[in-house]
C-alpha positions as CSV (number, residue, x, y, z in Angstrom):
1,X,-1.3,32.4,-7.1
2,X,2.2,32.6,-7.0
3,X,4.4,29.5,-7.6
4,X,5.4,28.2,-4.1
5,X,1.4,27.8,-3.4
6,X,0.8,26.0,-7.1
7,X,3.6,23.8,-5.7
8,X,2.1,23.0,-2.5
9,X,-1.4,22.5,-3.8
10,X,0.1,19.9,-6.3
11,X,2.2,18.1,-3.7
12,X,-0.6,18.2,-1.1
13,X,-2.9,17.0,-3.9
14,X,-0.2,14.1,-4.6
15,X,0.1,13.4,-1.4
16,X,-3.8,12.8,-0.8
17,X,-3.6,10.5,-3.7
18,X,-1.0,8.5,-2.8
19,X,-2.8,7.8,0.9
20,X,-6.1,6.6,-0.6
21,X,-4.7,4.4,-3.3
22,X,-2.6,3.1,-0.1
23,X,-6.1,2.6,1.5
24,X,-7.5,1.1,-1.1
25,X,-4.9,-1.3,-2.2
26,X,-4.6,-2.2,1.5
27,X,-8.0,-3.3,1.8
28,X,-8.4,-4.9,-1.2
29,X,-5.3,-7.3,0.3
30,X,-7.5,-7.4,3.6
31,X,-10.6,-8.5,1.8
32,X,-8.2,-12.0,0.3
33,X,-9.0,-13.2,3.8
34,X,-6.4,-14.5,6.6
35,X,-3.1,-15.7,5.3
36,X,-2.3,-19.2,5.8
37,X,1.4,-19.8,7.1
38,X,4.0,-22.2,4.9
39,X,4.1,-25.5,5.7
40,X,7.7,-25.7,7.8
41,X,8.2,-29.1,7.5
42,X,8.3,-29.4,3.9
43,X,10.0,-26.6,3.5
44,X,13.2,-27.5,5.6
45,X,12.7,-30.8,3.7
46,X,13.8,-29.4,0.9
47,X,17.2,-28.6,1.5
């Protein structure tokens, strides 16, 4: 193989990595359950 395929294959191969450990992370973040909102009231009441 020449270089300019060895450079694709890598940043293809990066780039695949970098999209599952994005899918993963995000689900792992989903699995935490649904986010509760701050409490406004107390929050302006500190100011």
């Amino acid at each position: 193989m020449d270089r300019s395929k060895i450079i694709a294959v890598t940043t293809g191969a990066i780039s695949l990595a970098l999209a599952i450990a994005y899918l993963i992370v995000v689900q792992i973040l989903d699995m935490r359950g649904e986010m509760i909102p701050a409490p406004l009231i107390e929050a302006l009441l500190k100011f």
